[in-house]
C-alpha positions in Angstrom: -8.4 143.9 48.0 -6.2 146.2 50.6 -3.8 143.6 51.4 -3.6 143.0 47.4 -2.9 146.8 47.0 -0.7 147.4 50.1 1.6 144.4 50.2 3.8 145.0 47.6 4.1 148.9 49.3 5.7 146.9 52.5 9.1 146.2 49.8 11.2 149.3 49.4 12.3 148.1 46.0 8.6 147.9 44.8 8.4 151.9 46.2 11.2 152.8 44.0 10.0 150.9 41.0 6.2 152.5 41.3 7.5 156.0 41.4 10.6 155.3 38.5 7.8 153.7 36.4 5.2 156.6 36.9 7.8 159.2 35.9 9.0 157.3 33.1 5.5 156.7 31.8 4.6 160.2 32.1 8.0 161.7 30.5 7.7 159.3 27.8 4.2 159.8 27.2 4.7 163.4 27.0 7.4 163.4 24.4 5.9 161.0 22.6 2.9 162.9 21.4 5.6 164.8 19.6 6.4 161.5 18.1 3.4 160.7 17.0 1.8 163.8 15.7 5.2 164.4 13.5 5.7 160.6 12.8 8.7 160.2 14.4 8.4 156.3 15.9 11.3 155.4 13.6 13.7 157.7 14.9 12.8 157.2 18.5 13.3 153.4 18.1 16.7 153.6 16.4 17.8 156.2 18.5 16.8 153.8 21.3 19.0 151.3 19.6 22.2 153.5 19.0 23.0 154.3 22.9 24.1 150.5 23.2 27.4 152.3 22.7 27.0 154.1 25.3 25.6 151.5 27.3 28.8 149.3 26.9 31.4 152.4 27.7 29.7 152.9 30.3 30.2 149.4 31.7 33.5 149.5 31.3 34.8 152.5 31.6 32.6 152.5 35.1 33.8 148.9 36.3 29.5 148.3 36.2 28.2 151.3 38.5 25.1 152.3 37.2 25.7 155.9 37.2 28.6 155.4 35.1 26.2 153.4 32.1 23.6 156.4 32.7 25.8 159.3 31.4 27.5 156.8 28.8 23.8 155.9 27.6 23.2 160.1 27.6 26.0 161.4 26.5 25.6 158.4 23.4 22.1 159.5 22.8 22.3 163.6 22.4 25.5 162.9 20.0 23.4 160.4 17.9 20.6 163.0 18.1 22.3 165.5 16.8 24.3 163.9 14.7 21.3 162.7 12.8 19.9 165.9 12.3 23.5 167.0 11.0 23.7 164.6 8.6 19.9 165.2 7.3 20.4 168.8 7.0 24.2 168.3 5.2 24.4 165.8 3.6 21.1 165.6 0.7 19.7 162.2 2.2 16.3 162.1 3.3 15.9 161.6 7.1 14.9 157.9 7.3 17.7 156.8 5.4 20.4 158.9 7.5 18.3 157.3 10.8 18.7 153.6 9.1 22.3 154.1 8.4 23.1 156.3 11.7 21.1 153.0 13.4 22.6 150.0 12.1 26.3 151.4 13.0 25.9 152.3 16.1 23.6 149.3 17.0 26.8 147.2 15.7 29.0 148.6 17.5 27.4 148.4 20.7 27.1 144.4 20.0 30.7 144.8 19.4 32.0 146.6 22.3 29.1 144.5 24.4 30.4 140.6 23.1 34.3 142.0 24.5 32.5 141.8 28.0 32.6 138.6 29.1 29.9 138.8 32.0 27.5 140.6 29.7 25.3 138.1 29.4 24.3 138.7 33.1 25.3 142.2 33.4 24.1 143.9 30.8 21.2 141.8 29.6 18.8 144.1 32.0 19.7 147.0 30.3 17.9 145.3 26.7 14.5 144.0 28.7 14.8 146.4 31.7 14.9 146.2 35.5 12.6 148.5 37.5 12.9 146.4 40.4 16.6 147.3 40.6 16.2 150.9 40.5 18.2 152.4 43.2 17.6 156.1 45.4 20.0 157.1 43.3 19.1 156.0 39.8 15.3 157.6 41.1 17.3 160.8 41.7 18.5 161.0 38.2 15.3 159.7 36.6 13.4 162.4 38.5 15.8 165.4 37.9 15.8 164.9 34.0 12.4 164.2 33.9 11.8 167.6 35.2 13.6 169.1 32.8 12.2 167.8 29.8 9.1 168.6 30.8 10.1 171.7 31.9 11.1 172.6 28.6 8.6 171.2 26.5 6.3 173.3 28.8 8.9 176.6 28.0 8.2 175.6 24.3 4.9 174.6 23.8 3.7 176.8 21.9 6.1 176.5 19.3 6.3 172.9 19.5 2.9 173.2 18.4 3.8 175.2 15.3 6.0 173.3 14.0 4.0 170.0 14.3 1.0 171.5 12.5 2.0 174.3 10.7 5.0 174.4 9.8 4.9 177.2 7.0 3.4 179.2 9.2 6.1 178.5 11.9 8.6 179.9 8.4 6.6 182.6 7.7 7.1 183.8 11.7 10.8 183.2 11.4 10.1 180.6 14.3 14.2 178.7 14.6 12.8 175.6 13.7 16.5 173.9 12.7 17.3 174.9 15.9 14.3 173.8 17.7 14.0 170.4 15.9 17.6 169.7 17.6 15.6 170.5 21.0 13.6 167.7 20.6 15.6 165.5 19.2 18.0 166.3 22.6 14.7 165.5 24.3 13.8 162.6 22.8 17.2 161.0 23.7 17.3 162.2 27.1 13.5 160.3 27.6 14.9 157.4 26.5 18.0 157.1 28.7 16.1 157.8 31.7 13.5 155.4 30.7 17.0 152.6 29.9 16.3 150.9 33.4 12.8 150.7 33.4 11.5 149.0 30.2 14.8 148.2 28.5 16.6 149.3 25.1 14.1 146.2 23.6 10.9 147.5 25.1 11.8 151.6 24.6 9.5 152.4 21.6 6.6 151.1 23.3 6.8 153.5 26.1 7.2 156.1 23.9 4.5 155.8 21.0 1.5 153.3 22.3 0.3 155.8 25.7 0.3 158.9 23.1 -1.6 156.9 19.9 -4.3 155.6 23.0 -4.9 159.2 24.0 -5.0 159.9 20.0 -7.7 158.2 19.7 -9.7 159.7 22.6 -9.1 163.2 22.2 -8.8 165.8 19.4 -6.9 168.7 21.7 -3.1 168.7 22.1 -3.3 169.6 25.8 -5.6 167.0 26.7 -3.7 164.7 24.4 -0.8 165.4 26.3 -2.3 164.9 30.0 -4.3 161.4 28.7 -1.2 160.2 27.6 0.8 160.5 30.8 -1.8 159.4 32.7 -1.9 155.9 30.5 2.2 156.1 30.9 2.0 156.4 34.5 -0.5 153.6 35.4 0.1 151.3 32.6 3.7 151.6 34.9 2.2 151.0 38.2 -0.3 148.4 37.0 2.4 147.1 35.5 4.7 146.6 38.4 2.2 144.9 40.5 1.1 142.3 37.8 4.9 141.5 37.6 4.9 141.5 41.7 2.2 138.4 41.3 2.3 136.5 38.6 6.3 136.8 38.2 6.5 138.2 35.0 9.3 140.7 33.4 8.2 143.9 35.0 9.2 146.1 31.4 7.2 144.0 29.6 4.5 144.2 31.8 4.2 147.6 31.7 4.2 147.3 27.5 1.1 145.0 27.5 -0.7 146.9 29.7 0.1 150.0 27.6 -0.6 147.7 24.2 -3.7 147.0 26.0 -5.1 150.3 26.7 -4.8 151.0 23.0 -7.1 148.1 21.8 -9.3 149.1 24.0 -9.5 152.6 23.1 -9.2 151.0 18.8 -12.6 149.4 19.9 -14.4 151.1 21.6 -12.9 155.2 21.3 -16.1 157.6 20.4 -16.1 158.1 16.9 -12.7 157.0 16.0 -12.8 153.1 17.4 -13.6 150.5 15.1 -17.0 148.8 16.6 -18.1 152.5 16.9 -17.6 152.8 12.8 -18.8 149.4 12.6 -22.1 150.8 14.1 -22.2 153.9 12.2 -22.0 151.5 8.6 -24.7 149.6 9.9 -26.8 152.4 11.0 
């Protein structure tokens, strides 16, 4: 069992990818109880989608240096953001239909500016299904240093954060900014899923983002402890993971998404009160 755990450890790659996957899990995790509680999975998944423009810029402005995709990818994702929360507030259409149409262009033309590359199909393809294992000191760097700051900041903001995802009149009747404060997160949410790009992939994203917070939904009524249970399911469905790719040879980001989707059945089944076989046993009783 110690040569099991440590013999991956002896590859500096497999290092890198442990502690990119543990951040990522955790900063997605932690945003994406915001998700969840204000049923948001629609917008983090086409937001996801829409920084393929970015993604392909980024290629070629950058000649394919990674740093070059990563601000492409960011810069893509806080002008979507925003730009979706623009055109909801502006423009009279209800949200999911400005995220649908916001999504579907932007997806296009990232498939269009992609299919002008004609290596993409080797270059780019790691950037849809991920590549942990090719996360560089420098790529950790980045992933680490944003990852402080969202959490940082949702840390700064909790408290208001919490008023607007429960009481929202209330968080009117204080004069809490919530226009203002809704862009926050939606900044937030795109910066989590650019520095989560490499890890799980553009295909993958969503997962990372909604299944670690709905597990800890299950388990726990309290946002705090909602919040700390979800990272920790982020962070060692990502190391746990990684080594399940490292033996049976498996895509590393969708590893880390069945071990995630597999926490959650388990807490469906079996979670105190909520889980289905607990009802079942309550009905019978």
């Amino acid at each position: 069992m110690l040569d099991f755990l440590l013999n991956p450890l002896s590859y500096p790659f497999m290092l890198r990818g442990l502690l990119a996957a543990m951040l990522v899990g955790i900063v997605c995790a932690t945003v994406g109880v915001y998700i969840v509680l204000r049923g948001m999975a629609f917008f983090g998944d086409a937001l996801a989608h829409a920084i393929l423009p970015g993604v392909a810029l980024g290629y070629l402005a950058g000649a394919g240096s990674r740093i070059a995709v990563f601000w492409g990818a960011l810069v893509t994702a806080v002008l979507t953001a925003i730009g979706i929360g623009f055109i909801s507030s502006r423009g009279g259409l209800k949200e999911d239909t400005t995220i649908g149409i916001v999504f579907a262009g932007m997806f296009a033309l990232g498939i269009a500016l992609i299919s002008s590359v004609r290596s993409y199909a080797v270059d780019l393809t790691h950037f849809l299904f991920g590549d942990v294992l090719g996360v560089t000191a420098a790529d950790l760097r980045l992933t680490g240093l944003f990852a402080a700051v969202v959490i940082l900041t949702i840390i700064l903001f909790y408290k208001e954060f919490l008023l607007l995802s429960f009481d929202p009149i209330l968080a009117a009747t204080l004069r809490v900014p919530a226009g203002l404060l809704n862009y926050l997160l939606y900044i937030l949410i795109a910066i989590t899923i650019v520095v989560s790009l490499q890890t799980v992939g553009i295909a993958l994203m969503l997962a990372m983002l909604v299944t670690p917070p709905a597990t800890a939904y299950l388990l726990t009524r309290r946002l705090p402890s909602m919040m700390l249970l979800a990272a920790f399911i982020g962070a060692i469905s990502g190391v746990i993971g990684l080594y399940l790719s490292f033996y049976i040879s498996i895509a590393s980001g969708a590893a880390i998404v069945l071990v995630c989707t597999s926490f959650f059945l388990l807490a469906f089944l079996l979670a105190p009160r909520r889980g289905w076989l607990w009802q079942i046993r309550r009905y019978l009783s």
